[in-house]
C-alpha positions as CSV (number, residue, x, y, z in Angstrom):
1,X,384.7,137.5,125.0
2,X,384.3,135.0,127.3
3,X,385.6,130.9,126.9
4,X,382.7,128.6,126.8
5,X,382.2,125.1,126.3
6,X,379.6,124.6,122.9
7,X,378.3,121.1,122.7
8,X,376.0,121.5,119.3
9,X,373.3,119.4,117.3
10,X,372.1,120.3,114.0
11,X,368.5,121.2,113.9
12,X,368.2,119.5,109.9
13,X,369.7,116.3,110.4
14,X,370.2,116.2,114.3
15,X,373.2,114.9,113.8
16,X,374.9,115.5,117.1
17,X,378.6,117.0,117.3
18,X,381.9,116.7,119.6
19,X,382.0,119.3,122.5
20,X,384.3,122.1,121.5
21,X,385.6,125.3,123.6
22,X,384.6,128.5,121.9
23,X,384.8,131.8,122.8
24,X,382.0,133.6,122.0
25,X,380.4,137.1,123.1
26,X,379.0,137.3,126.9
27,X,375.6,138.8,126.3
28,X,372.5,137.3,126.4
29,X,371.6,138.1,123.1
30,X,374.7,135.7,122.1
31,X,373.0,133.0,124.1
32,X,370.0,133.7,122.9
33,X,371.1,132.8,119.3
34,X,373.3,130.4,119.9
35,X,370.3,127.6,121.9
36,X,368.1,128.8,118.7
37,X,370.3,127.8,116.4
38,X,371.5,131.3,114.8
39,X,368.3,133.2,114.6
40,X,366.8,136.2,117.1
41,X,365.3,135.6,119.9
42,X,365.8,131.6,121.8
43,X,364.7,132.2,125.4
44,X,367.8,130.7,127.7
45,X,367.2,128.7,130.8
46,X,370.1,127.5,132.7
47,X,371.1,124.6,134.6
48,X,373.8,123.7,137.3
49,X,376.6,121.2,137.8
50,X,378.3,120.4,140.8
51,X,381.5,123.1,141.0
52,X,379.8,126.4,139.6
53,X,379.5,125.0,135.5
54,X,376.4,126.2,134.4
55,X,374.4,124.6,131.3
56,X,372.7,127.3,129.1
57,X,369.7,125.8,126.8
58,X,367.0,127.6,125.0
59,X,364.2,127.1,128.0
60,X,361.6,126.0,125.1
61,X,363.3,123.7,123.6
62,X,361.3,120.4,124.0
63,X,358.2,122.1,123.3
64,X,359.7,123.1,120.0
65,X,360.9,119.5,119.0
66,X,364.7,120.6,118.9
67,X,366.8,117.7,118.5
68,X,367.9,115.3,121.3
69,X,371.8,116.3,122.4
70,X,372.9,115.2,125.2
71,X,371.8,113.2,128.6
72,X,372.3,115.1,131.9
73,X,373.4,112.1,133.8
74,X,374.5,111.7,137.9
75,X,377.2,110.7,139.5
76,X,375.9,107.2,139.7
77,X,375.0,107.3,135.7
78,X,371.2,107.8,136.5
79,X,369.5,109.9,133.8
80,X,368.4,113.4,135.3
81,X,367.3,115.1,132.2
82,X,367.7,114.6,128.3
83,X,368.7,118.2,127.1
84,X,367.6,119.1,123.8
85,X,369.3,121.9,121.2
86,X,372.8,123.8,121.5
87,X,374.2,124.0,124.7
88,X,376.9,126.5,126.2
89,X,378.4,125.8,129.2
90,X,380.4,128.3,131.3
91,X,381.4,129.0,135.0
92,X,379.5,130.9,137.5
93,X,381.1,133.9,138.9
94,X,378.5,135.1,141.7
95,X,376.0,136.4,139.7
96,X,377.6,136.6,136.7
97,X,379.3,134.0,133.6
98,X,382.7,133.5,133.6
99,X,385.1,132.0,131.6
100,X,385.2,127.4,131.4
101,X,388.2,126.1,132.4
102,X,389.7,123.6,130.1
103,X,390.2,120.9,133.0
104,X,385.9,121.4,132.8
105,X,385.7,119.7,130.0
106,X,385.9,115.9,131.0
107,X,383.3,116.5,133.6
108,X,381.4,118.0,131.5
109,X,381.4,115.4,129.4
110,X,381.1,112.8,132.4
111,X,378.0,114.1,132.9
112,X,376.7,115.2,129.4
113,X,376.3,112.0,127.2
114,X,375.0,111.7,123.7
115,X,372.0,110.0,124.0
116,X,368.7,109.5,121.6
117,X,365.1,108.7,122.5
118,X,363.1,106.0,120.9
119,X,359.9,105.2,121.9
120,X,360.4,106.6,125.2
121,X,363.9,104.8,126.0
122,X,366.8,106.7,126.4
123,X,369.8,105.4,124.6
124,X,374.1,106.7,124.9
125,X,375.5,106.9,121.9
126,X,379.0,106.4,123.2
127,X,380.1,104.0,121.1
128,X,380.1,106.3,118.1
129,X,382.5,108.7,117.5
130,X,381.3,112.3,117.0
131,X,382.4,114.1,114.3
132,X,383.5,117.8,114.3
133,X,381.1,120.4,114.2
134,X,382.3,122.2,110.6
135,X,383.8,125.8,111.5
């Protein structure tokens, strides 16, 4: 089992949830399911942060119209990427995942904002609290 980081939006209502840490199977069929929303076969992509955190989304996902999640921002706040579906984040350990490290989770979410698109502007949703995704 492996600690991850699981920052989830619901495909229905795409309502978007509070980050939680998870631990969850380290194979890539969990990943798999997990970025296509609990059914076979979501082909992963991944994505890096600064310090070996890796971002794992479902490498279709825009072309599929999954919901809006989160917004890879910068440093500075600029927006790199707007990141659509479940996403797992875990540690890099060479060439393989490792567990997240509960001090990741504030930079995560320094860089990982709720945001929503209209009309082609981005928008953070940080001043609504998220709920809890339901266990």
């Amino acid at each position: 089992m492996l600690l991850t980081y699981q920052l989830r939006v619901d495909i229905q209502t795409r309502l978007m949830y509070k980050g939680k840490l998870v631990y969850m199977e380290n194979t890539l069929e969990a990943f798999q399911r997990y970025v296509n929303f609990d059914c076979d076969s979501g082909h992963i992509e991944t994505t890096c942060l600064p310090g070996g955190i890796i971002l794992i989304v479902h490498s279709d996902g825009k072309l599929f119209n999954f919901p809006v999640n989160r917004a890879l921002v910068s440093e500075e706040g600029h927006i790199i990427d707007i990141l659509v579906g479940n996403i797992v984040a875990v540690r890099a350990e060479g060439e393989e995942f490792s567990d997240i490290l509960p001090e990741d989770v504030d930079f995560i979410e320094k860089h990982l904002k709720p945001a929503y698109v209209v009309n082609g502007t981005v928008g953070f949703l940080d001043i609504v609290p998220l709920p809890e995704y339901p266990s």
